[in-house]
N, C-alpha and C positions, 0 to 999 in steps of 0.2 A: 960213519959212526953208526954202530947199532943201537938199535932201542931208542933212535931222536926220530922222532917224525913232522912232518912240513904239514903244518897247516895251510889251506888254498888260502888263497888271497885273491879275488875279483882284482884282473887289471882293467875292465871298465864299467862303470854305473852307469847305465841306460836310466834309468832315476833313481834320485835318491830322497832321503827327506832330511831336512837340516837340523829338524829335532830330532832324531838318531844320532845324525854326526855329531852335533852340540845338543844334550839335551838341556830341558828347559831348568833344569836346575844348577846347569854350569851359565849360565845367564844370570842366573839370579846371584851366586855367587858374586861374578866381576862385576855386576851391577850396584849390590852391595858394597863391593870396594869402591865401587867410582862414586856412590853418595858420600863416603865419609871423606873423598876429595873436594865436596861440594863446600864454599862458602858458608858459616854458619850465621844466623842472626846477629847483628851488632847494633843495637839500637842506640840511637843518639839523645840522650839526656837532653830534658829542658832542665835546667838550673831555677828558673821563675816559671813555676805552673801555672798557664792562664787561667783565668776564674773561668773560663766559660768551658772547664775541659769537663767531656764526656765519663761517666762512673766507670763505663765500657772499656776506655782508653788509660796507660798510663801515663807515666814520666817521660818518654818516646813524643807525645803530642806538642806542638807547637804554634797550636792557634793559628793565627792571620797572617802566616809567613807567604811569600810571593815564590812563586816558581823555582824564579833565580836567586833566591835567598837561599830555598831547600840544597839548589845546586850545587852553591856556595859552601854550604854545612858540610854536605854527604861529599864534594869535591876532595878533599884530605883527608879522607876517612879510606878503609879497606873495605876492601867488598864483601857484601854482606850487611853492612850500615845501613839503617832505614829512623824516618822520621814519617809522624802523621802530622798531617795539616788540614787547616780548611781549605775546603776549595772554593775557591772565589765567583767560580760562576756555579755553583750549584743550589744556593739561596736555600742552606742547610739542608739539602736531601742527602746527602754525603759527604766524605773527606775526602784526600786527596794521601795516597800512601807511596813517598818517595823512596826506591831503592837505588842501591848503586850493586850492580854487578855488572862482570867484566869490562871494570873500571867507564862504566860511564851510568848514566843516574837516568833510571826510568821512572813514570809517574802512571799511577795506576789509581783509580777511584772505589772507593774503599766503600761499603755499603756495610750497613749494620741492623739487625731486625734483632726485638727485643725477644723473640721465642726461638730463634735459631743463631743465632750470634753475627761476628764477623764475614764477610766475604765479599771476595774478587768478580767471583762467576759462578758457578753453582753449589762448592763444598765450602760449608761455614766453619769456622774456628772459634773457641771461645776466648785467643786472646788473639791481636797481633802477630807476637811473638813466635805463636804454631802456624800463621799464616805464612809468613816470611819466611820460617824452615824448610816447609815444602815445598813452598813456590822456589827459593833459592836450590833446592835438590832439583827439581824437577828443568827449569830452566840451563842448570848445570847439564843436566843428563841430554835433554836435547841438544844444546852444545856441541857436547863432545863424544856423542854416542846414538845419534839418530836411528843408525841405523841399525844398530842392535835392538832399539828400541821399537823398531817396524817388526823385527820378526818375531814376537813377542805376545803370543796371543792375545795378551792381558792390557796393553799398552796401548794409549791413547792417542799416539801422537800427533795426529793430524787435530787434536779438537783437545790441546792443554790449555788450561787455566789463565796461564802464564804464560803465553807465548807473545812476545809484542814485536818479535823481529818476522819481518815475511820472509816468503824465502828467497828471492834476490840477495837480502839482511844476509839472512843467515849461508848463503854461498858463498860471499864476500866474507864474512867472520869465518868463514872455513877456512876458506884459499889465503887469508892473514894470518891464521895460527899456525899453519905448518910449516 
């Protein structure tokens, strides 16, 4: 054919860098897509709001509920469902904040400061509600995406928020999900 000319093509990279191949904005893309695959908040109504509930807290709160009570609640619920509670051995220095994602119910203690709001571990929220979103994205993401997640300059993954599976945990939910 005249007038086509062949572009070289390297048949081998002695190095290469993986943000070239994939840059860091075809990352953020799929990453994007895989949060809007994330669980979204599903808070679990109390019907009778305890007198003793916090101005900080909504209809989500459930006072003096026992562990396996929370279980019980968030148990027939989709994931994503959460409930606060007291916690029973913290002799009111915090709550106690039940979530259920991929289908089983973890319990996280829930701290709250009247100049910074809500929080898990270091990033405050002003309700619940924004607590749960993230933690539920972010949890999602490690999941099912770690390892996108490591290359990632930005990305925290060894030191999230949210992390309550180690990683034995989290090998065995891998090798289960595939």
């Amino acid at each position: 054919m005249v007038g086509v000319g062949v572009l070289p093509v390297p048949c081998v990279m002695d190095e290469y860098d993986t943000n070239q191949l994939f840059p860091t904005s075809l990352y953020s893309i799929k990453l994007y897509r895989m949060q809007l695959k994330a669980p979204v908040p599903v808070p679990v109504i109390n019907q009778e709001v305890p007198n003793d509930t916090p101005a900080y807290l909504g209809r989500d709160y459930h006072g003096d509920i026992s562990h396996i009570e929370a279980n019980n609640l968030l148990s027939s619920q989709p994931n994503g469902s959460y409930l606060v509670r007291n916690s029973r051995s913290a002799n009111g220095e915090f709550h106690t904040l039940s979530l259920k994602f991929n289908d089983k119910v973890h319990h996280y203690k829930l701290f709250y400061d009247s100049n910074a709001g809500l929080y898990v571990r270091e990033k405050r929220y002003d309700c619940v509600r924004s607590l749960v979103a993230d933690g539920l994205v972010t949890m999602y993401l490690e999941l099912k995406v770690p390892h996108t997640l490591e290359r990632l300059p930005t990305a925290n993954y060894q030191e999230s928020p949210y992390m309550t599976i180690n990683k034995r945990k989290l090998r065995a939910l891998s090798k289960h999900l595939r």
